[in-house]
Each structure stands twice: as structure tokens, then as C-alpha cells.
C-alpha positions in Angstrom: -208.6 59.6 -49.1 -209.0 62.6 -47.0 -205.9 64.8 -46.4 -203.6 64.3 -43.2 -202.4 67.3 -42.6 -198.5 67.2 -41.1 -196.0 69.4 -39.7 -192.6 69.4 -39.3 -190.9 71.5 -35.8 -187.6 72.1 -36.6 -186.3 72.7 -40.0 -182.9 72.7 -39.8 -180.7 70.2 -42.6 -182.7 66.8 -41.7 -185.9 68.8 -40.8 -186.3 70.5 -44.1 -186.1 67.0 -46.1 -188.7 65.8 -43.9 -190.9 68.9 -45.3 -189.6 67.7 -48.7 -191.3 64.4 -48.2 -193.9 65.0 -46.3 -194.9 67.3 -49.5 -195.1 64.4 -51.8 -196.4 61.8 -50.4 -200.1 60.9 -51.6 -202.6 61.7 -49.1 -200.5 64.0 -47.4 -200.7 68.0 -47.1 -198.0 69.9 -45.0 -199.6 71.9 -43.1 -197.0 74.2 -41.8 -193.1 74.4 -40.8 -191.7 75.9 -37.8 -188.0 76.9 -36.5 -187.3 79.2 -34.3 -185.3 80.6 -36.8 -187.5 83.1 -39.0 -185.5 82.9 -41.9 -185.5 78.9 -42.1 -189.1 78.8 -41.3 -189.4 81.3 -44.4 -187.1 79.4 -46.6 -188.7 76.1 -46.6 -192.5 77.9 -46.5 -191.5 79.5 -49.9 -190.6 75.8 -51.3 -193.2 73.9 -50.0 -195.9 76.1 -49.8 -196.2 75.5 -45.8 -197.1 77.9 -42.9 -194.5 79.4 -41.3 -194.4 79.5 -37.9 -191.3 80.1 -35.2 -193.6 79.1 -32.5 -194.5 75.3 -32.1 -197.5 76.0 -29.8 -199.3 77.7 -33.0 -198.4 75.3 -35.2 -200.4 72.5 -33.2 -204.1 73.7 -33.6 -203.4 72.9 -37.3 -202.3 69.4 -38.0 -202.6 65.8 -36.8 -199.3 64.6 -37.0 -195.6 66.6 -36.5 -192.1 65.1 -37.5 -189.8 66.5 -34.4 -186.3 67.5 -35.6 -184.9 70.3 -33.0 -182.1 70.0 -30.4 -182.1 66.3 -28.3 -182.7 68.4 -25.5 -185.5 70.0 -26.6 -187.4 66.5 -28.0 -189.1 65.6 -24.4 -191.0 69.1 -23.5 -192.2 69.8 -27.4 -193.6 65.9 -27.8 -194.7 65.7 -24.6 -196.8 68.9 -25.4 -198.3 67.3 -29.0 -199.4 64.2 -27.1 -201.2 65.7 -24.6 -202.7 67.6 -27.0 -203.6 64.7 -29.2 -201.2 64.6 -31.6 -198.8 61.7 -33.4 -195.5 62.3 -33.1 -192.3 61.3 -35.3 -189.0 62.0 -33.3 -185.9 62.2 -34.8 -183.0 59.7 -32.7 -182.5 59.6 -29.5 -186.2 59.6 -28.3 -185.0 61.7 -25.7 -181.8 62.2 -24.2 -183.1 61.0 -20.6 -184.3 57.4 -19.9 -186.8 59.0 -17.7 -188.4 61.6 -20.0 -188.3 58.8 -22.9 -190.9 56.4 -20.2 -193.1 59.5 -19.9 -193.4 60.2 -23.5 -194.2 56.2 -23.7 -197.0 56.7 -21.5 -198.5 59.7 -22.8 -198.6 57.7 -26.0 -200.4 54.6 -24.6 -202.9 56.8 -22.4 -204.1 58.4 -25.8 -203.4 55.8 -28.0 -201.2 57.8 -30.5 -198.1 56.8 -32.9 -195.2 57.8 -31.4 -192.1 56.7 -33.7 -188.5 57.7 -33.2 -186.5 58.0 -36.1 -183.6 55.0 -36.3 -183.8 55.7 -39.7 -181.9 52.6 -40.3 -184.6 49.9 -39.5 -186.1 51.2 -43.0 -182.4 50.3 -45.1 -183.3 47.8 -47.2 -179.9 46.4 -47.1 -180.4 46.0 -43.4 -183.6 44.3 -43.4 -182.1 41.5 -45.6 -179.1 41.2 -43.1 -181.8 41.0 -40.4 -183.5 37.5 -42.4 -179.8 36.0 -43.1 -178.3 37.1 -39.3 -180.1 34.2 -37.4 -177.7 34.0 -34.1 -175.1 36.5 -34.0 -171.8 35.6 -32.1 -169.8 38.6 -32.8 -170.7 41.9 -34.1 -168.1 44.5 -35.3 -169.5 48.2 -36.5 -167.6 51.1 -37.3 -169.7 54.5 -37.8 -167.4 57.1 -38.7 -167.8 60.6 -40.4 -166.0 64.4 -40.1 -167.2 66.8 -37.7 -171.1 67.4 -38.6 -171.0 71.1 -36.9 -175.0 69.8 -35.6 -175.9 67.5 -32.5 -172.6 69.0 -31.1 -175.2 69.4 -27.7 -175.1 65.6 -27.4 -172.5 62.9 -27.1 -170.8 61.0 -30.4 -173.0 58.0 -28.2 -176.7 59.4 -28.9 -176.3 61.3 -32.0 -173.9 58.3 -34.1 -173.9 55.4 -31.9 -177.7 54.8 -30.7 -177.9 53.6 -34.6 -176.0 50.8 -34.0 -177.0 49.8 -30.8 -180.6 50.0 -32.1 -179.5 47.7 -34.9 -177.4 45.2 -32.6 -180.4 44.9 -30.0 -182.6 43.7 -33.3 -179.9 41.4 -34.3 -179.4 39.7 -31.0 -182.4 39.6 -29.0 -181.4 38.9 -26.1 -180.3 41.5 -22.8 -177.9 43.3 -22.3 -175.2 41.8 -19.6 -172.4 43.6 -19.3 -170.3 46.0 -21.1 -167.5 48.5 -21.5 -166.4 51.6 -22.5 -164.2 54.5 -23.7 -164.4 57.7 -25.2 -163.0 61.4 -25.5 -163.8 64.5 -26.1 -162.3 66.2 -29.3 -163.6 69.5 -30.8 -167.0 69.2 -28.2 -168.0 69.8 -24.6 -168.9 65.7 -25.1 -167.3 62.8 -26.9 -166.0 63.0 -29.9 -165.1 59.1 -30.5 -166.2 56.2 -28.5 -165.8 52.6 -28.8 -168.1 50.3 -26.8 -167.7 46.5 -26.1 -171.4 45.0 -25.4 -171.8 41.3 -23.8 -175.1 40.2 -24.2 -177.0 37.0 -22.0 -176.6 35.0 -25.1 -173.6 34.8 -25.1 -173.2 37.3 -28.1 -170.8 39.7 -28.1 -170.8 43.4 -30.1 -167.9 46.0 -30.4 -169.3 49.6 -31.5 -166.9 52.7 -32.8 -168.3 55.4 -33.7 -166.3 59.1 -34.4 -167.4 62.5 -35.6 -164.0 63.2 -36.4 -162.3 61.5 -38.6 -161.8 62.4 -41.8 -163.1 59.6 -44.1 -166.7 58.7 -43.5 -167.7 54.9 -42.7 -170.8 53.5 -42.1 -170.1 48.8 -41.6 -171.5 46.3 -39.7 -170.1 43.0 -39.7 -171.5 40.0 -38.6 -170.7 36.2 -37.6 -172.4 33.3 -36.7 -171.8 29.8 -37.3 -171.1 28.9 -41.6 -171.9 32.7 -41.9 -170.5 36.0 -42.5 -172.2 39.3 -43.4 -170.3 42.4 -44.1 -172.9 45.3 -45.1 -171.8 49.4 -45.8 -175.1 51.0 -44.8 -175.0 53.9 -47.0 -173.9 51.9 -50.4 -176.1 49.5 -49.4 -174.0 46.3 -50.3 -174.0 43.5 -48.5 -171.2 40.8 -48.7 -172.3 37.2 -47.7 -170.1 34.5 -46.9 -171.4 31.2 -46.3 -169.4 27.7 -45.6 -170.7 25.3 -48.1 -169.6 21.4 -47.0 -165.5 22.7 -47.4 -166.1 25.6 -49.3 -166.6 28.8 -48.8 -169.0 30.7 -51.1 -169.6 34.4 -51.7 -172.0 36.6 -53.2 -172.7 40.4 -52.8 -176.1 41.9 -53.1 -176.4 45.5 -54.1 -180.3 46.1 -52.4 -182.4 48.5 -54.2 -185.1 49.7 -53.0 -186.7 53.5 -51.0 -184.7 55.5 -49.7 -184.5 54.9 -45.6 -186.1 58.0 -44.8 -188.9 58.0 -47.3 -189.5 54.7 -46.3 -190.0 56.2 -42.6 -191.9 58.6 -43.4 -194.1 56.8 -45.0 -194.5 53.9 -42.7 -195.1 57.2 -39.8 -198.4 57.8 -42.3 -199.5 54.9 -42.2 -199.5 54.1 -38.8 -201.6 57.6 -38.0 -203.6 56.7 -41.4 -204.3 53.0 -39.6 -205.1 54.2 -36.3 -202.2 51.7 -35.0 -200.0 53.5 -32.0 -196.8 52.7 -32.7 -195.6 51.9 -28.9 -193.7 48.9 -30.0 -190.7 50.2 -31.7 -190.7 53.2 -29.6 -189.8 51.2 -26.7 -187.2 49.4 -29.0 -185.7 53.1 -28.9 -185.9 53.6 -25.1 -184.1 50.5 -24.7 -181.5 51.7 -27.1 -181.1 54.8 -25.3 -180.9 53.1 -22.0 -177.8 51.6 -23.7 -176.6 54.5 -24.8 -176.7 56.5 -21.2 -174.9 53.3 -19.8 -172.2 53.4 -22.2 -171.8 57.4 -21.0 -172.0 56.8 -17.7 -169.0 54.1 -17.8 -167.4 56.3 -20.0 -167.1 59.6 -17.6 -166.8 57.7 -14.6 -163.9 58.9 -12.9 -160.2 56.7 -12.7 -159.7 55.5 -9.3 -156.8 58.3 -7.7 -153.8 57.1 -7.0 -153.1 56.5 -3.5 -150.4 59.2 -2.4 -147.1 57.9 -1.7 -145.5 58.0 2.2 -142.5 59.9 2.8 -141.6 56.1 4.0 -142.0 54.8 0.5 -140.3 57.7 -1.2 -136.9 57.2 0.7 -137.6 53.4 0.1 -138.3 54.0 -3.6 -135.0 56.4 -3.8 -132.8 53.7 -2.2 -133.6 51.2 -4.6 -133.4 53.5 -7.4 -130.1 54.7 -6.3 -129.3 50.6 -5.8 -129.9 49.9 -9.5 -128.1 53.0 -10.6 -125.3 51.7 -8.7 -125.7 47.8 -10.2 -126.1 49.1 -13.7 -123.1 51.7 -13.7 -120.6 48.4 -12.0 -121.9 46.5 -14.8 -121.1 48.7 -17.7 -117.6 49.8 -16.1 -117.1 46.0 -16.6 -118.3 45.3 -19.8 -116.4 48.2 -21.3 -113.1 46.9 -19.3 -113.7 43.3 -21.0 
């Protein structure tokens, strides 16, 4: 089997495991890391042997394949640049953090049939795909993704960096549109939110309430599930997965402990094989352009400005000042003569 050789642009915490893997999987030969941070660059080049580089551009000439892992903002211009010239790309969530960029990256793929694959590393739990074979029709979702303050993705919303997991996940569950939904969120130790909680209706009827928070102090990763005879309660990162089922007038329950590779090995590795088979990978990466498209909905709704108050008349302040002056009056007759009885 002839060597791939693979790159990783961006080796910051999630960047560098990438190298890790990338290093020893069969078949595989990491050609070179790059950050523009010299020192990191150097780091992970001394560990896995890897170029160092602190520009992507001359990092390109020398592989076929390139995990992305820099800032959201950064993801559309440096993929956009290793399609056109010819190269499959891994992108770390959100594909982008623009609906519009994520469509052009979609058809750069298609027009020179490469993988592009965006990393919702939790398709690849193994907990989650047996959820996915038990959770037939959904009627109510409930998920709660919740963790301390990460000091990373701080350039991004709670929404794309925590939430457009779930909402990735729910879309699979369901399968069905999007109709409506609603949302809140505020901002906490960021320029963007901090905690969010979003309520999605979808045309089936289903219905899915997301909360996700980068600032809380205990970390909590569930999704619960119900559909007719069935519930499913699954933690992601134990991956454990409680099943309820009604059985005639019983109700019987079992917990499965899945075992299995780890979700971002598993990734990784499905990213190879993908280049390896010559298979573009546009499916999935539309799956994360409509989760994104979500995502940006549920941050529109969310910093949409209340309605102002309409300001008050001088008309209506004397009117309010009588009657408050009225029930002042009522309430101080009415004590006098309850303390007199």
C-alpha cells in the first residue's frame, strides 16, 4: 500500500492529537505540521517526526490530504485554498462559520471530486450509532452539553463550537425539516454566548430542546430520547446508554456500556479511507452545512433585538399617577379599618 502522505494546519490542543493519529495509522505518513505559532509547529515536529511549517501555503506542495484545526474563521479561505489546489480536506466543526462560504467549499469539492469531511466527531461514538439503530421515530429530544470555560473557540458562539454537535445529531435522528424554532442565550465571560438553550420543531411533528454552556462548572455531555414503548438516555463521553422499553405492562431496562475506537480515531480513519477509495465525501458534508444553517438561525433569533417599549404620554403618566394615588388611598382606608376592628 503506497504511503498517503497527510498534514495537519493547525496544531493547537485538538490539532496536535490529530498529528498523533495520523502518525499511526497504517498506510499513513505525516507529512508535515504547521501553526502559525513556531514553537507549536516545533513541538509536535520533534514528536512526530513531521515538517514544520508556520505557513500553510508551503505545506500544500507536500501532501494529499490536510486535517484543518485553526480558528472557525479561518476554516473557509485555508480549505478553499487546498481544494483548489487538489487536495482532501478534513475540517474540524463548524464547516465554516458562514452558510455561504460552507456552499462554496461544497462546490469546490464536487467540481474536483475531493473528500471534504467536517469533523462532528460524534457520528463516529459507538454509543451513538447504536442509539441511532434503536431511535426509530423520535417525539421528544432533550440534550444537555455542558462543560467549564475551554479558554479556545472563545472567537465563536457557545452555538457553533458546543451546540452544532447536537444539532448534527438531532437532524440524523429525526430526518425530517426543520419548522420552526426558538431561542435564548447570553453572553458570559465572551464577546458571544456563553449558554444557550434552543427549542427545535421539526415537520414531523418531533420536537428537540438543546442546552449547551461553556460555563458551568460540572461537565455534561446527554441526550435523551422518546418515542413510542421507548426511551434512550445515552452520556456521550461514558458512552452508556440506558434503554427503556414497555414490554406488554412492563417496563424493562438494560444499559449497554459500548466499547469500541475512540470517536476521533475512528474519524480519522474513515477520512483515509475515503481519499484511499477515491469516494468524495459530499454527503455528510452537506449534513454539516445544514447543521450550521441551524446553528446561524438559532444566533440570529437569539441577538435579535426586544421590541422597545413604546414611551409613555405625559397623558398616561398623570393617568397612571391618579390611579396609583387612588389605590394608595383604597389600601391606606382599608388598613386604618382593619386595625380599628
Amino acid at each position: 500500500m503506497a504511503q498517503l502522505a497527510v498534514g495537519v494546519i493547525g496544531v493547537g490542543r485538538l490539532g496536535s492529537i490529530h498529528a498523533e493519529i495520523y502518525r499511526g495509522l497504517r498506510g499513513v505518513r505525516l507529512a508535515g505540521v504547521c501553526d502559525i505559532d513556531p514553537a507549536k509547529a516545533e513541538a509536535i515536529s520533534r514528536r512526530t517526526g513531521a515538517t514544520a511549517y508556520t505557513n500553510y501555503r508551503r505545506l500544500l506542495p507536500h501532501v494529499q490530504a490536510v486535517s484543518i484545526a485553526v480558528p472557525t474563521t479561518l476554516h473557509y479561505p485555508i480549505a478553499a485554498a487546498c481544494l483548489q489546489r487538489g487536495i482532501h480536506a478534513l475540517i474540524e466543526k463548524p464547516i465554516t462559520d458562514r452558510v455561504a462560504h460552507a456552499d462554496r467549499l461544497l462546490a469546490l469539492a464536487r467540481r474536483h471530486r475531493l473528500v471534504l469531511q467536517v469533523g462532528h466527531v460524534e457520528r463516529f461514538n459507538p454509543a451513538v450509532r447504536l442509539m441511532r439503530r434503536i431511535a426509530r421515530r423520535p417525539r421528544f429530544i432533550e440534550v444537555h452539553r455542558l462543560g467549564p470555560y475551554p479558554y479556545r473557540s472563545t472567537d465563536i458562539s457557545v452555538v457553533l463550537d458546543l451546540m452544532i454537535h447536537d444539532i448534527d445529531i438531532v437532524r440524523a435522528l429525526v430526518g425530517a425539516p426543520l419548522r420552526r424554532l426558538d431561542a435564548v442565550g447570553v453572553r458570559v465571560l465572551s464577546d458571544s454566548e456563553d449558554i444557550a438553550n434552543a427549542r427545535l420543531v421539526f415537520a414531523n411533528g418531533a420536537v428537540a430542546n438543546l442546552t449547551a454552556s461553556r460555563v458551568t462548572t460540572e461537565t455534561l455531555r446527554k441526550i435523551r430520547v422518546f418515542q413510542s414503548n421507548t426511551y434512550l438516555s445515552l452520556d456521550y463521553a461514558a458512552r452508556r446508554l440506558a434503554i427503556y422499553q414497555l414490554d406488554g405492562r412492563r417496563i424493562r431496562h438494560r444499559e449497554v456500556k459500548v466499547d469500541g475506537q475512540q470517536p476521533l480515531q475512528a474519524e480519522l480513519a474513515a477520512f483515509i479511507s475515503a481519499v484511499r477509495s477515491q469516494r468524495p465525501s459530499v454527503g455528510p458534508a452537506e449534513e454539516a452545512r445544514d447543521a450550521l444553517a441551524i446553528a446561524k438561525q438559532i444566533e440570529t433569533q437569539i441577538r435579535r433585538p426586544s421590541p422597545v417599549a413604546r414611551r409613555p404620554s405625559r397623558n398616561t403618566h398623570r393617568a397612571n399617577g391618579q390611579t396609583q394615588a387612588a389605590k394608595h388611598e383604597r389600601r391606606t382606608t382599608n388598613d386604618a379599618t382593619s386595625l380599628a376592628h
